[in-house]
Each structure stands twice: as structure tokens, then as C-alpha cells.
C-alpha positions in Angstrom: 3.4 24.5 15.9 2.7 22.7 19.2 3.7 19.3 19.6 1.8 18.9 22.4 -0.7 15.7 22.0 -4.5 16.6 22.3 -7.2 15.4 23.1 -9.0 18.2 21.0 -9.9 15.8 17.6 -13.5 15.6 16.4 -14.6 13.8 13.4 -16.7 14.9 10.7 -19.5 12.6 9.7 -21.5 13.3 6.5 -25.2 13.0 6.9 -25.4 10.7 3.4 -22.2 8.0 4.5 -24.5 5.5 5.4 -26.2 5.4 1.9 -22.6 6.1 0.3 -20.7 3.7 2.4 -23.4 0.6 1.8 -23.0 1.8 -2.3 -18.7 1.5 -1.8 -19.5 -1.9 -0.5 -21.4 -2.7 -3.1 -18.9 -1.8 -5.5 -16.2 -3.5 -4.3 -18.4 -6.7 -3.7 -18.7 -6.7 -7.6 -15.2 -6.2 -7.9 -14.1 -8.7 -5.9 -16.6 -11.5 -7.1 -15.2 -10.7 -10.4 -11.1 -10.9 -9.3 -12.5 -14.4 -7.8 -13.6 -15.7 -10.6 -10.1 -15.3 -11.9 -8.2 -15.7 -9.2 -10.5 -18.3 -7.3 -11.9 -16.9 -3.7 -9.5 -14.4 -2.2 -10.1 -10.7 -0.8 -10.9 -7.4 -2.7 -7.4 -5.8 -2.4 -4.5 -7.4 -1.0 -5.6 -10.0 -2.5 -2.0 -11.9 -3.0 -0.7 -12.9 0.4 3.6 -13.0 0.1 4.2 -14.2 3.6 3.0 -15.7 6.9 4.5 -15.6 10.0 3.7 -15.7 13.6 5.8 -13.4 16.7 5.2 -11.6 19.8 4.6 -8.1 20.7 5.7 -6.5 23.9 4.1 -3.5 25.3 6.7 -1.1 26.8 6.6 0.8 29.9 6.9 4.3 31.1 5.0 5.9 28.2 3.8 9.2 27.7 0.2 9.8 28.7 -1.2 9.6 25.2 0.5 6.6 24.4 -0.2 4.7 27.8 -4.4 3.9 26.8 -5.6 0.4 25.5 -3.5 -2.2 24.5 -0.7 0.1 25.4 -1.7 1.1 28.8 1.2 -1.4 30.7 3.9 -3.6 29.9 3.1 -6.9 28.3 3.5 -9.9 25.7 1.3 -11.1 23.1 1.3 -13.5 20.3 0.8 -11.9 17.3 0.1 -13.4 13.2 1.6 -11.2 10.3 0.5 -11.2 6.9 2.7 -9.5 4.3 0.8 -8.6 0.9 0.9 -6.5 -2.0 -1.6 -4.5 -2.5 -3.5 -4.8 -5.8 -6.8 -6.7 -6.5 -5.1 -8.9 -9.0 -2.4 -11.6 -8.1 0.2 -9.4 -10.3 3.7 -10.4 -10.7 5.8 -9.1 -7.7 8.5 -6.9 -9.9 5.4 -4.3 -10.3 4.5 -1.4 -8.7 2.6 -1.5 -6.2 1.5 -0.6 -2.5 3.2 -3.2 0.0 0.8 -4.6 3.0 2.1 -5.4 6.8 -1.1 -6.9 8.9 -0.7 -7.6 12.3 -3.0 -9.1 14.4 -2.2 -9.3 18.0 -4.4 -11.8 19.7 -5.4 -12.4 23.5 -6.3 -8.8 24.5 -8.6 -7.8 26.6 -11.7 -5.3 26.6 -14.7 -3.7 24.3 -14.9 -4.2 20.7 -14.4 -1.0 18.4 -17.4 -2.8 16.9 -19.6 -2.7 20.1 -20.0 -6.4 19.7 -18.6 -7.5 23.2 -15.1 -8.6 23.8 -12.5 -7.6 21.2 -11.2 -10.6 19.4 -7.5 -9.0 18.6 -6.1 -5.7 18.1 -5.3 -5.5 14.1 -2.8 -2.9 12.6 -3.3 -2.6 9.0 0.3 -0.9 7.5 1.0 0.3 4.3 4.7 1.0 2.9 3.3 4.8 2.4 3.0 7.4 5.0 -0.4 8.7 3.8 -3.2 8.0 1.1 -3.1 9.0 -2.0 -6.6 10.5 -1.9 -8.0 12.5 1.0 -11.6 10.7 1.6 -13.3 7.6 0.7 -15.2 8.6 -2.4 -12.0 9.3 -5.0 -10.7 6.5 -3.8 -13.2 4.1 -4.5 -14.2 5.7 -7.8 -10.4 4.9 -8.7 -9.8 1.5 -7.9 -13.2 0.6 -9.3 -12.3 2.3 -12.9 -8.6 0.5 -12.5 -10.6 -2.6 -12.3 -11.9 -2.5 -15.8 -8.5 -1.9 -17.1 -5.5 1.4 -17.6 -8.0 2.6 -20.5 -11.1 2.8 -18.3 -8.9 4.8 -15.7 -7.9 6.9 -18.2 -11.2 7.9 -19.7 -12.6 8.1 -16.2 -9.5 10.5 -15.1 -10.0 12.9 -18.3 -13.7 13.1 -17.1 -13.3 13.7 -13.3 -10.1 16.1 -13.7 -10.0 17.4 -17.6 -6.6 16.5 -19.7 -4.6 18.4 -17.6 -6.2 17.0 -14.3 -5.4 13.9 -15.5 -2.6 14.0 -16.3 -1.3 14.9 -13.4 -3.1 12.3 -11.5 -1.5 9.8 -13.6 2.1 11.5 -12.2 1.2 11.3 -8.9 -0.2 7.3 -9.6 3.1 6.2 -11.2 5.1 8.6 -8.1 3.1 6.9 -5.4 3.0 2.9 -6.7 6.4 3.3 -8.1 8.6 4.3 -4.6 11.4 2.3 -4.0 10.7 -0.1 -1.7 13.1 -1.8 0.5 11.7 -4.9 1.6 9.3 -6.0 4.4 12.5 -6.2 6.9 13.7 -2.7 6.0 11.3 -0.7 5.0 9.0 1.6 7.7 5.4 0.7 7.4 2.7 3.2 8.4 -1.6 3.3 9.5 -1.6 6.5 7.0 -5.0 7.1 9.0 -5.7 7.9 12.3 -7.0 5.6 15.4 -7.9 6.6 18.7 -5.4 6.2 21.4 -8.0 6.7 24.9 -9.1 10.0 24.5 -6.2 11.0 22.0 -6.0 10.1 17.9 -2.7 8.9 16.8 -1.0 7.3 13.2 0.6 4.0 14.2 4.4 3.4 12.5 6.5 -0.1 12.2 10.0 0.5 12.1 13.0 -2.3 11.4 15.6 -2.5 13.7 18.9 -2.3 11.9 19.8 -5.8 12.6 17.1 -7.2 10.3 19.7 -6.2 7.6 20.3 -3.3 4.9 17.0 -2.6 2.1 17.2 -3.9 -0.6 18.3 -1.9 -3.8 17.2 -3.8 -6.9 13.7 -5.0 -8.0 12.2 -8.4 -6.5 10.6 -11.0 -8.2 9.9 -12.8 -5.1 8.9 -10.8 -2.1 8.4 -13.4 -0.2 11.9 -15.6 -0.7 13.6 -12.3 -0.1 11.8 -11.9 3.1 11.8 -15.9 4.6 15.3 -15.8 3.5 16.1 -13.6 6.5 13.6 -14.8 8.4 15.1 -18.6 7.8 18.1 -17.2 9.1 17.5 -14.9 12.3 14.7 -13.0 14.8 13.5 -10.1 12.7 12.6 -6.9 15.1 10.8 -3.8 14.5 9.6 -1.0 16.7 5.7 -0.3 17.1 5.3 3.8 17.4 2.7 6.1 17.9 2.2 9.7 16.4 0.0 11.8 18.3 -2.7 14.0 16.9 -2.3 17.6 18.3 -4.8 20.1 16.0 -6.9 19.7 13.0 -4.8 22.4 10.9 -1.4 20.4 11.6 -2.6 17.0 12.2 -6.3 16.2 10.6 -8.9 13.3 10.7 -10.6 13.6 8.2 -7.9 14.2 5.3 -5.8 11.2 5.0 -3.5 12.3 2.3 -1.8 14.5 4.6 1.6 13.1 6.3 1.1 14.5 10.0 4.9 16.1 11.0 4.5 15.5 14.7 7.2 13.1 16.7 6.9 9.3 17.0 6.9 7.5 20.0 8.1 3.9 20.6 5.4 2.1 22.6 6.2 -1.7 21.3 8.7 -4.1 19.7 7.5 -6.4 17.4 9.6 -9.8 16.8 9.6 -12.7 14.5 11.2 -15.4 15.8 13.2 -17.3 12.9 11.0 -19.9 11.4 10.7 -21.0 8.1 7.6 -19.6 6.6 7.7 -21.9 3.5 7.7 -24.6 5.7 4.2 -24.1 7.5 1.6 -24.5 4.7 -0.9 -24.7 8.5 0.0 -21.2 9.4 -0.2 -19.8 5.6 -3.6 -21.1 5.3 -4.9 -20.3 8.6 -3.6 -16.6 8.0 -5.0 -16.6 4.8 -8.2 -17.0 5.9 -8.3 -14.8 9.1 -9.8 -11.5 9.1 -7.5 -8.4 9.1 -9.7 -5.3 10.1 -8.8 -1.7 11.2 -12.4 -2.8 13.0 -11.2 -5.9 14.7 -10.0 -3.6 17.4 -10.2 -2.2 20.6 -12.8 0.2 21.5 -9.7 2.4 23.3 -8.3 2.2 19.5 -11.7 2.6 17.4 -10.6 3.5 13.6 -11.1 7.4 12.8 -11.9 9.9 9.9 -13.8 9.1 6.6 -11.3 6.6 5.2 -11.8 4.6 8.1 -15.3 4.9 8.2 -15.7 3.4 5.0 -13.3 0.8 5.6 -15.9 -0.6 8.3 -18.4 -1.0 5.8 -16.3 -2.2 3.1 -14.1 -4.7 5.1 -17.2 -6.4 6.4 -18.7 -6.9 2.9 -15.4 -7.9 1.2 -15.3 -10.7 4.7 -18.8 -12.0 3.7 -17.6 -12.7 0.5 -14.9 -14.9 1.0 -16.6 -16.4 3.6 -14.9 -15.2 6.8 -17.3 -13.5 8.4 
């Protein structure tokens, strides 16, 4: 295998996404207008925000050629708002499974929308504490979190008739393996894209990786994510690296399959930092973060979101946005 970036990548679109995209979005629509009835108004998934918390990132120099496009193209600083989640579409308890969520939005860049809008707003990077999906496209996905909406019986019932006893049972294993990973906090732990954007004329996964100064993971379940994470921040600048995997052939490194876990090199390209603040302290910043949109989409057209999952994610971002009122 070649490690040799490329700018070879194609994507796949289905002639019927449209039509199943616009149904996704309607599913999660209903699904969210029912959580917010619950939960008052509040998005789809990552639905419970931990933290807030407001930074800098600085683009590094001297990159490789498939690094050095968009935002990354020369050395520079910009503000930057975090939002640290969990994952679920219920404000669960944070001693449960589930996936963890590190939003960045960096603000004041400068060209094209991914959206073809005009000007981009902010560059978003949407990271997840697992290096790939759980499911390979958009559709099992959806069908998924929609049946674990309606409860563990529904999904079970609707994992005995998509995969048999058997089939579902070992989808069930492969549930409990993925939500269940130890996790070692939001200062330790690497958070990844899991799907692919465009890098210029190249397609890379985007990684977040702690410097060891933000302090050792944690070993033993949290029931505070966020007091374990202000804590430190309370207490010193938090640091991570911003790095770039590059996509070199569809056999090794695809598009449109985003539960595989590409094997090619990362490169650094950024550092992210926190400056120490109090998080708990800024009820301002919570709310306005709370409230802000965090998109794949709210991009650059040099980083334009690729492969099904992120197709989708267009659609379905921008429905779950009108229905909390932020777009």
C-alpha cells in the first residue's frame, strides 16, 4: 500500500438521495420534535451540551502539499468556540454509554461556502471519540437511531427483522462494543471526523489530538463530564493538535464507506488551545454556543463534506437547524 496522498477520490451519488435524504430529514424532524417536547427545544442528537469554551487555532507552516489547501493553505490564528456533547437524543445521565462530541467552529475565515451560498461563515469540525461509524452509509444509520427512539424493545424487534436472530445479535455486540469504549475524557482522549472532507483537490479524515500536558485520561466512569473537564480547564491552557489523514485509493482509503478506519499517516497541520477560563462561569458563552449552528456544511468550499454520510448530513443538519430555530 502506497501512502502517497491522491487526488484520485470520486464520490458515488445515488440517483434516488434526494428523495431519501428529504425522507431522513423528515424522520429525524419527528424525532426531534418529540425529544423537545421532553427535553424543551434542543437539537436531534447531541442534544446535551457538557461544555463551552472559546480558544484559538493556529495554522502551521511548511505543510505537505495536500495539507497546505483552504483554511490550511498558510500560517495563521483564529478564534475558535468548542462545544463538547454526548451524543444521544436524550439528555441521559453522563455515567452511560455513549458517543462523546468535540465541535469546533473556527470563525473569521475567508472564501466560498461548501454551501455555494457566498462567503463561508466558519470552518466547523464535527469530532467524534470513534475513529469510524458504526454503519457504512446513511440509510442503516438512520433506520437505527429512529427505532432506538421508540425505545431498546423497538430496536430489538427492528434488529431481528433487518438481520434475523443471529444478525441481531451480533449487532447488538457490536452496539454495546462501540457506545461502551473507554473513554478518557475531552482533554485526553483523540477525537476524529470518521468521514472524509476535501482538502483542495485531495480528501482527508480530520483528527484532534491532546497534548500530554492537558493531563493523564481518566480511568473510572464520570458522572460529570463537564466538572471533570472545567476542572482542568479552571486550572491551565488545554492544547491539542489538529491533523490531517490523506485519502490515497478507494480500496485502502474509501468515500463512500464510513465504517472503515483509513490506516494511512496523520499529519499535524494545527494546534488547537483553550486558554484557562472558567466555563461554569460564562452562562453568555454557554448560551450563545448553544444556540449556534455546528455543521460539517458550515464550511469551506476547499473543505466541502464527502461520501454518503455526509451527504445526508447536509440535508439533515439543515432540518434539525430549522427546528430549533437557528437557521
Amino acid at each position: 500500500m502506497s501512502n502517497a496522498p491522491s487526488t484520485q477520490w470520486k464520490e458515488v451519488v445515488a440517483p434516488d438521495e434526494a428523495q431519501r435524504f428529504a425522507g431522513y430529514a423528515r424522520q429525524f424532524a419527528e424525532l426531534q420534535a418529540r425529544k423537545s417536547q421532553k427535553y424543551g427545544n434542543g437539537r436531534g442528537l447531541h442534544r446535551k451540551q457538557l461544555t463551552a469554551a472559546y480558544g484559538r487555532l493556529e495554522v502551521l507552516g511548511d505543510l505537505p502539499a495536500f495539507a497546505a489547501q483552504g483554511l490550511f493553505a498558510r500560517p495563521a490564528q483564529y478564534d475558535v468556540r468548542v462545544r463538547l456533547s454526548n451524543g444521544g437524543m436524550d439528555k441521559a445521565a453522563d455515567h452511560k454509554p455513549d458517543i462523546r462530541g468535540f465541535a469546533i467552529s473556527v470563525r473569521g475565515v475567508q472564501g466560498d461556502s461548501a454551501l455555494g451560498n457566498g462567503p463561508a461563515k466558519s470552518q466547523d469540525f464535527l469530532l467524534i471519540n470513534q475513529e469510524k461509524f458504526a454503519f457504512p452509509q446513511s440509510a442503516e444509520f438512520v433506520d437505527f437511531v429512529v427505532a432506538a427512539s421508540h425505545g431498546g424493545g423497538a430496536l430489538i424487534k427492528f434488529l431481528v427483522q433487518r438481520h434475523g436472530l443471529l444478525g441481531a445479535a451480533r449487532q447488538i455486540a457490536k452496539t454495546v462494543k462501540t457506545f461502551g469504549r473507554p473513554f478518557g475524557g475531552f482533554a485526553s482522549h483523540a477525537m476524529f471526523s470518521a468521514a472524509p472532507i476535501a482538502c483542495g483537490p485531495y480528501a482527508v479524515r480530520v483528527r484532534l489530538v491532546p497534548h500530554a500536558s492537558n493531563g493523564a485520561p481518566v480511568r473510572q466512569v464520570q458522572h460529570d463530564w463537564d466538572a471533570e473537564f472545567s476542572g482542568r480547564l479552571r486550572q491551565q491552557d488545554l492544547q491539542w493538535d489538529l491533523q490531517l489523514q490523506p485519502f490515497v485509493d478507494e480500496a485502502t482509503t474509501p468515500i463512500e464507506d464510513a465504517s472503515v478506519d483509513w490506516p494511512t499517516p496523520y499529519t499535524t497541520v494545527a494546534r488547537l488551545t483553550l486558554p484557562r477560563q472558567d466555563p461554569a462561569a460564562d452562562a453568555a458563552l454557554a448560551a450563545e454556543v448553544e444556540a449556534a449552528v455546528f455543521d460539517p456544511w458550515q464550511a469551506l468550499a476547499a473543505h466541502r463534506p464527502l461520501g454518503d454520510v455526509m451527504r445526508a448530513r447536509k440535508v439533515v443538519y439543515f432540518e434539525s437547524q430549522k427546528g430549533r430555530g437557528a437557521a
